[in-house]
C-alpha positions as CSV (number, residue, x, y, z in Angstrom):
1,X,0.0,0.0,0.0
2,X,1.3,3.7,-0.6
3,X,-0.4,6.8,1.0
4,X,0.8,10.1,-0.9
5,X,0.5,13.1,0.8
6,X,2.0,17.2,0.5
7,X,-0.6,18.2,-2.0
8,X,-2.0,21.8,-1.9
9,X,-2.9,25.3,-3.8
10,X,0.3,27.3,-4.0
11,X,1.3,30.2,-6.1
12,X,3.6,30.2,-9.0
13,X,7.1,30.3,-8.3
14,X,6.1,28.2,-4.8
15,X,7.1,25.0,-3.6
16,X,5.5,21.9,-2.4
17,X,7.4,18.4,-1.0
18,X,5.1,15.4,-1.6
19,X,6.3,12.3,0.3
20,X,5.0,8.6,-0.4
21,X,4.9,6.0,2.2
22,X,5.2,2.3,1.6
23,X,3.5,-0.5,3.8
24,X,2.9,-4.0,4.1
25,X,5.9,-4.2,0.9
26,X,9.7,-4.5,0.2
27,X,10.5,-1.4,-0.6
28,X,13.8,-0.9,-0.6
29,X,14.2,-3.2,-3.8
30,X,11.8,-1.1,-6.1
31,X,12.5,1.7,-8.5
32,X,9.7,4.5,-7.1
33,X,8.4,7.0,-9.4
34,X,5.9,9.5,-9.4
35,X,3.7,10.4,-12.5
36,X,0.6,12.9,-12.6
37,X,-2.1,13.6,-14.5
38,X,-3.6,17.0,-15.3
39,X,-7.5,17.9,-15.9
40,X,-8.1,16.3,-19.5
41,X,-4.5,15.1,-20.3
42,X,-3.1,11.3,-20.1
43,X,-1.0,9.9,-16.7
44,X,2.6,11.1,-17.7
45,X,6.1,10.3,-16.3
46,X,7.8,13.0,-13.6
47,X,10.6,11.4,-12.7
48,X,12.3,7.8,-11.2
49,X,14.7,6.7,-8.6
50,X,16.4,4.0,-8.5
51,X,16.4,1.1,-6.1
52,X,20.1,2.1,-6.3
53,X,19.6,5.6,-6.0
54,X,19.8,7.0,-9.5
55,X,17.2,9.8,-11.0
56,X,15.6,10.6,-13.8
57,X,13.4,13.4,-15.1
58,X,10.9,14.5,-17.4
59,X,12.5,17.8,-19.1
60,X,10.0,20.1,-18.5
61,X,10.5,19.3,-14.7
62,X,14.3,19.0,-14.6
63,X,16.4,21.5,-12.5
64,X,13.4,22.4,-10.8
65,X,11.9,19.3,-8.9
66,X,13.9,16.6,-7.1
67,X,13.2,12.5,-5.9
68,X,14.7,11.0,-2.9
69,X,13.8,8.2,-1.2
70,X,14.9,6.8,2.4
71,X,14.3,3.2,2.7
72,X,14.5,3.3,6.3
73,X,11.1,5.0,6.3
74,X,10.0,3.3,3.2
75,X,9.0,6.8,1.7
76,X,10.0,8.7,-1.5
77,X,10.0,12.3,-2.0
78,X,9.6,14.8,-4.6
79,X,10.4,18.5,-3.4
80,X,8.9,21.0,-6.1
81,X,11.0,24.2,-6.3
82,X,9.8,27.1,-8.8
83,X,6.2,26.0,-9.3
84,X,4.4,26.9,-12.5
85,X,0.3,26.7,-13.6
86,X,1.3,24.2,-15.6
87,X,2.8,22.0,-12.8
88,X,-0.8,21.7,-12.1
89,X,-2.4,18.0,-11.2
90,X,-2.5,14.9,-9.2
91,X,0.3,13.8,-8.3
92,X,0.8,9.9,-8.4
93,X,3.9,7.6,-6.5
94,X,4.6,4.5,-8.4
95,X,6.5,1.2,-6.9
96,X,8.1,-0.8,-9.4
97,X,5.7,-1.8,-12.5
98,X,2.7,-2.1,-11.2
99,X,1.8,-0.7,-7.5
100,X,0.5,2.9,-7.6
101,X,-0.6,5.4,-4.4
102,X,-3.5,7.6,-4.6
103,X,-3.2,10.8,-6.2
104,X,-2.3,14.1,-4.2
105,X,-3.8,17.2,-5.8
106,X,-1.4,20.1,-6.5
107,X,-2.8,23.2,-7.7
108,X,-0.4,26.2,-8.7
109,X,-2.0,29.4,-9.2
110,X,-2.2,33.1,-7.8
């Protein structure tokens, strides 16, 4: 089970931190991602870590937002620095293929 939290309304320029907590799984042996999906657009990819550690991005994204993960609280992290409208949806964690939180709603707007 994963419960994703950190959400909220924020203005542009903002930040938000949304962490995703792991239960009742191994997680320190999964890749953890976080995808999100915007008001009439498909799921897309954010960005990846790595069971060993290493990060990837979507470009539009990159620079600007960062995943971390700490296996000793089974949680990953993605800390959202210079917020734009367009950053707005929900926010969904991933662990490996198949496993996927609820969504967090982030809103970014003035």
């Amino acid at each position: 089970q994963l419960q994703a939290s950190g959400g909220g309304l924020v203005q542009p320029g903002g930040s938000l931190r949304l962490s995703c907590a792991a239960s009742g799984i191994i997680f320190s042996i999964h890749d953890m991602g976080w995808y999100r999906q915007a008001p009439g657009k498909q799921r897309e990819w954010v960005a990846t870590i790595t069971s060993r550690g290493f990060s990837s991005y979507l470009p539009s994204v990159k620079g600007r937002f960062t995943i971390s993960r700490d296996n000793g609280k089974n949680t990953v992290y993605l800390q959202m620095n210079s917020l734009k409208p367009e950053d707005t949806a929900v926010y969904y964690c991933k662990l490996g293929p198949q496993v996927w939180g609820q969504g967090t709603q982030v809103t970014v707007s003035s």
